[in-house]
C-alpha positions in Angstrom: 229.9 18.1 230.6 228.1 21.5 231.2 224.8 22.0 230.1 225.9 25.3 228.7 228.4 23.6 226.7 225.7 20.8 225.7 223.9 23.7 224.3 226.2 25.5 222.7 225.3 25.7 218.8 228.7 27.3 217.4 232.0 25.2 217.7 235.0 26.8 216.6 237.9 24.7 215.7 240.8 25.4 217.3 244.0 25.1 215.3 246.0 26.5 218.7 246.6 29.4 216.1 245.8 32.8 218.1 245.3 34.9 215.2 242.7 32.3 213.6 241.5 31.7 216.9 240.8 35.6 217.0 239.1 35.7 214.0 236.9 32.9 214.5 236.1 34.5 217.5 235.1 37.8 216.2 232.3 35.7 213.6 230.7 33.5 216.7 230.6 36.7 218.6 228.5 38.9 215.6 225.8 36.0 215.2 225.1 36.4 219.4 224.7 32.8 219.6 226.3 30.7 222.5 229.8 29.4 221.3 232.4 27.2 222.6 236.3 26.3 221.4 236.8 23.2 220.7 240.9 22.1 220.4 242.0 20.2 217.6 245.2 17.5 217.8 248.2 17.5 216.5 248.5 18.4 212.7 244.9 19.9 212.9 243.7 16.4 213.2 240.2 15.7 214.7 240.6 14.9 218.6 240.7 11.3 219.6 236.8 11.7 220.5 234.3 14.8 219.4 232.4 16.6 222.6 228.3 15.3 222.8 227.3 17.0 219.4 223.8 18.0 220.7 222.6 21.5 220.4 225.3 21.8 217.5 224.0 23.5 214.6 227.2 25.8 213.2 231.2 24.6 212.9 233.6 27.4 212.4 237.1 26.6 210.6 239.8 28.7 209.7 242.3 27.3 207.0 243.7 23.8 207.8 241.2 23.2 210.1 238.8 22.5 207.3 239.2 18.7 207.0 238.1 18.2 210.8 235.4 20.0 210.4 234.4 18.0 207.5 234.6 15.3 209.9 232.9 16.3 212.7 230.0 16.9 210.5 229.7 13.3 209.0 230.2 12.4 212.8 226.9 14.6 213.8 223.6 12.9 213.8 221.8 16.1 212.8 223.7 18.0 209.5 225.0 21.1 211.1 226.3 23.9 208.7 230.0 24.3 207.9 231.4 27.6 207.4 235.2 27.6 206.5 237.2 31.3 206.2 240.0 31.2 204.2 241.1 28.9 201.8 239.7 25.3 202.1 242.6 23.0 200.6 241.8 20.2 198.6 238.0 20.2 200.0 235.4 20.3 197.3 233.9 24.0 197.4 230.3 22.2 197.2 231.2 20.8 200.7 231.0 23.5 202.0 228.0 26.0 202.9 230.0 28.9 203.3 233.4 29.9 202.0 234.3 33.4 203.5 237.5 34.4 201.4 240.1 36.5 202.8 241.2 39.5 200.7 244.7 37.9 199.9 243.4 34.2 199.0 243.5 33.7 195.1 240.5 31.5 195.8 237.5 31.5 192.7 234.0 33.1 193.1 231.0 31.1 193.4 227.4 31.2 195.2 228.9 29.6 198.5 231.6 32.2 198.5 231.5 35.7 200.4 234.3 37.6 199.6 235.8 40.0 202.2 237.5 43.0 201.7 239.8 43.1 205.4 240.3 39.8 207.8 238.3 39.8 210.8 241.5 41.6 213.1 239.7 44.5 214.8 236.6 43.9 212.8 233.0 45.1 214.6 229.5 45.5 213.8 229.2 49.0 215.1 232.9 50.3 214.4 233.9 53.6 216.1 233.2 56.1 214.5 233.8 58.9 217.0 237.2 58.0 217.6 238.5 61.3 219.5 241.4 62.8 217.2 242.8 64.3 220.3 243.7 60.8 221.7 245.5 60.1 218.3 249.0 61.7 219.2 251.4 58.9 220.1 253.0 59.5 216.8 254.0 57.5 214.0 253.9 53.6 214.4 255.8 51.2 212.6 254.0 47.5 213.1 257.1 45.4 211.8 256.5 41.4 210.9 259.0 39.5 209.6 260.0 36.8 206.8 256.9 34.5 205.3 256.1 32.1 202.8 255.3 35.2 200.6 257.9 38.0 201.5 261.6 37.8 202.3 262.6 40.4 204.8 266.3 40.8 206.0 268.5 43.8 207.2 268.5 45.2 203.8 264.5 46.2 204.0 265.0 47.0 207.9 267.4 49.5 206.6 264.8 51.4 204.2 261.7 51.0 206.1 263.6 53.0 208.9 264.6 55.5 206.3 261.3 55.8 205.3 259.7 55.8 208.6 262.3 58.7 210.3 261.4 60.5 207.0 257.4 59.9 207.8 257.7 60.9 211.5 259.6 64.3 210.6 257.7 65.3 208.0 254.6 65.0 210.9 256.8 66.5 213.8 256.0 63.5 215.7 257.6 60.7 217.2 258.7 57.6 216.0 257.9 54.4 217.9 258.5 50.7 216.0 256.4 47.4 217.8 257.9 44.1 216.7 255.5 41.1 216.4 255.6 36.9 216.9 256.8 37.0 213.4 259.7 39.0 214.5 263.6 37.0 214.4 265.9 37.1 217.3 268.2 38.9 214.2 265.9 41.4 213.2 265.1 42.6 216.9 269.2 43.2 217.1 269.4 45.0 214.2 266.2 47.4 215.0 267.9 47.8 218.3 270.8 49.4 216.3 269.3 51.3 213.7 266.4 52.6 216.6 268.9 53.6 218.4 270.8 55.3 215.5 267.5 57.5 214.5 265.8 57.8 217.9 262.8 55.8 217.9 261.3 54.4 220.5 261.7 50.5 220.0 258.9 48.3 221.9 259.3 44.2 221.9 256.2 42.1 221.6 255.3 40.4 224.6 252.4 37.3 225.0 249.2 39.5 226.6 251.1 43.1 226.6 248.3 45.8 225.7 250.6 48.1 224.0 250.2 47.1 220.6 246.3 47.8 221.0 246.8 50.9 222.9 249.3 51.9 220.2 246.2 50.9 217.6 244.0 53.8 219.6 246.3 56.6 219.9 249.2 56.3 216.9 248.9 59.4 214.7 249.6 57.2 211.6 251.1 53.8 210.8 253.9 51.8 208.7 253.0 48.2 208.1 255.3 45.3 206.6 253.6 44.0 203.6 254.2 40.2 205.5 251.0 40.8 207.7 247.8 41.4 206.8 246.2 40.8 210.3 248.5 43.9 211.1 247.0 46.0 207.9 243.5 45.2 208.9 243.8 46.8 212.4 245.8 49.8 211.6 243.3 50.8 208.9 240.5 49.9 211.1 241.9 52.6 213.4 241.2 55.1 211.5 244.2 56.7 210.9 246.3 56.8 208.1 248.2 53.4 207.1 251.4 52.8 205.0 252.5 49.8 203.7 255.9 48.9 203.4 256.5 46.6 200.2 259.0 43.8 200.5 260.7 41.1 198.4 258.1 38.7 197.1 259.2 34.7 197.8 258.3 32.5 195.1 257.6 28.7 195.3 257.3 25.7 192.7 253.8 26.3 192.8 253.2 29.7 193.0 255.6 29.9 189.9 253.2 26.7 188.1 250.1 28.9 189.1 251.5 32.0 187.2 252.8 30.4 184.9 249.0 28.8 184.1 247.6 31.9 184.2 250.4 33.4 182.0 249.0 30.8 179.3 245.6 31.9 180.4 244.7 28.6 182.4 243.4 30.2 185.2 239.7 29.1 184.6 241.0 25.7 184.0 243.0 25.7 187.6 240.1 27.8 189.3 237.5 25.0 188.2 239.9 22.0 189.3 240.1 24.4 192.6 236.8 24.3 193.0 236.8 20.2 192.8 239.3 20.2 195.5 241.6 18.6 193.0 244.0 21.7 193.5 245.0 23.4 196.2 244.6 27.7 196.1 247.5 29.9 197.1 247.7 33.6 198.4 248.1 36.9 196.1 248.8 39.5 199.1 250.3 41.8 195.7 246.7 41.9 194.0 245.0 42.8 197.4 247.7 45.8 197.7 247.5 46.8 194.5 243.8 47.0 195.2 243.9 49.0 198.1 246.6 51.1 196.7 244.2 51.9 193.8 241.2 52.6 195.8 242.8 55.3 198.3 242.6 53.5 201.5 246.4 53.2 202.1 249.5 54.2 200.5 252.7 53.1 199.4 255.9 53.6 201.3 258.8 54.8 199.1 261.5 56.9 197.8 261.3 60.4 196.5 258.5 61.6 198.5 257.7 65.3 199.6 257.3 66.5 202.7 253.6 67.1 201.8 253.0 63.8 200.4 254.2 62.3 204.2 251.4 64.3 205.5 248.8 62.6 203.7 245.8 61.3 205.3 242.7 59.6 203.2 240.0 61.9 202.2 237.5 59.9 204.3 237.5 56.4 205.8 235.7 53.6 203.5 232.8 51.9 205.8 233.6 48.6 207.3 230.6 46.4 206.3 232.6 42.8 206.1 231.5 41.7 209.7 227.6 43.0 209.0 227.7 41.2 205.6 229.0 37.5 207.4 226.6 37.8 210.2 223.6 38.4 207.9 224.8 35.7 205.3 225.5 32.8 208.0 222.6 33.6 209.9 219.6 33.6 207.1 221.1 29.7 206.5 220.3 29.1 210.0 217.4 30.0 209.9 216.8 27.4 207.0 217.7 24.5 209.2 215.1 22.2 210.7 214.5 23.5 213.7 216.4 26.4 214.3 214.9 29.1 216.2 
């Protein structure tokens, strides 16, 4: 092995994920400190033998990744620190020295837990500011997902959000061009090819390691985004311009149905405390983080019965982006704590 990777003091699990990997990525790159990727096995289980552990002093998991890195730590000879974002199922919160909480995890406050407004997708310490308007003239973008655990999304939706997004683009005198993602069905690219076709927009297919989708993110004039991806939502509002999202049919599960239904009876402290134990597990509430947004101006809501002035609406001013700035100082002043560090 490499001294370099002997040396290395951040590990990031790798659940084989790319958007976790990404966002991982973005945190280890913030704190300047050397980092490496290590790959977990099959059903995010630890590999069959842990890299030398020297030089380690910071494990960075994303989601299910959070039980290996519970064990990698009892396997260390020297404690590092474990900082988990997202939502660390069935993991005592105490476990943990740092819970960063995405914006649509219905996961409970406490003093381990950093809240963040966006996830890390497009996130920088120094975002640009200076943006040139003049290169913001491809038009209006629609970024479309597809079906999740949370949202149902069939032909039906397709059908309004092109609707809604021919509306947008005339209103704006600009053109229309929709970008599918890896989310995207076989179906769903068939019937975007029809109704694209139908309205004349410009439809573009996602491709592994195409740049279009970020050059689209520096030079769309606006953007509609499917309420299924919030990776999505994060970089189109981190561009700058201004972002719609397009609501969709919310999926319910046993649980989620339990968890409302505990909360309806006003359990939620109960269920957040049992949380907390790692007794429960914690879902998602993408509808509270968009009301939220809705309410505080940063985006707006795609729908019917609009005027021609209210599609060529653009925020007031853009909201800083201090999530990144806010990890980096957090994770690095417990470094600094450790035995050792310099």
């Amino acid at each position: 092995m490499s001294q370099s990777a002997l040396s290395a003091p951040v590990w990031i699990l790798d659940t084989g994920r790319p958007g976790e990997r990404a966002q991982c990525q973005t945190l280890a790159q913030a704190l300047g400190l050397p980092f490496r990727h290590v790959p977990l096995g099959p059903e995010f289980a630890p590999p069959a033998q842990w890299p030398e552990t020297t030089g380690l002093r910071l494990i960075l998991s994303f989601g299910n990744a959070v039980q290996a890195a519970c064990a990698l730590r009892e396997a260390c000879a020297l404690r590092p620190l474990l900082v988990h974002i997202g939502r660390p199922s069935h993991v005592p919160a105490k476990d943990l020295d740092l819970i960063i909480a995405l914006p649509q995890d219905d996961y409970p406050a406490g003093p381990n837990v950093l809240k963040v407004s966006w996830p890390f997708n497009g996130a920088s310490l120094v975002p640009d500011a200076d943006q040139m308007q003049g290169q913001m003239q491809a038009g209006t973008i629609v970024m479309y997902g597809g079906p999740s655990r949370q949202f149902g999304m069939g032909l039906t939706e397709t059908e309004r959000l092109l609707r809604f997004a021919h509306a947008l683009a005339e209103a704006n005198q600009e053109t229309l061009h929709l970008i599918t993602s890896p989310r995207t069905t076989p179906e769903a690219v068939g019937w975007l090819r029809e109704l694209a076709a139908a309205c004349g927009a410009m439809l573009h297919l996602f491709r592994p390691n195409d740049d279009l989708f970020k050059i689209f993110l520096h030079t769309g004039s606006r953007f509609v985004v499917t309420a299924d991806s919030a990776s999505m939502l994060a970089e189109a509002w981190r561009s700058r311009a201004p972002v719609w999202l397009f609501p969709l049919p919310q999926r319910q599960t046993l649980m989620s149905r339990l968890q409302e239904g505990a909360d309806a009876v006003g359990l939620r402290p109960l269920r957040y405390r049992l949380i907390r134990r790692g007794v429960l597990g914690s879902g998602a509430s993408f509808m509270r983080w968009h009301r939220a947004l809705l309410r505080s101006g940063k985006i707006r809501c795609a729908g019917r019965n609009l005027t021609a002035e209210d599609l060529r609406w653009s925020p007031m001013q853009h909201q800083p982006d201090t999530d990144l700035i806010q990890c980096q100082h957090r994770i690095l002043a417990l470094l600094q704590a450790l035995p050792g560090f310099t």
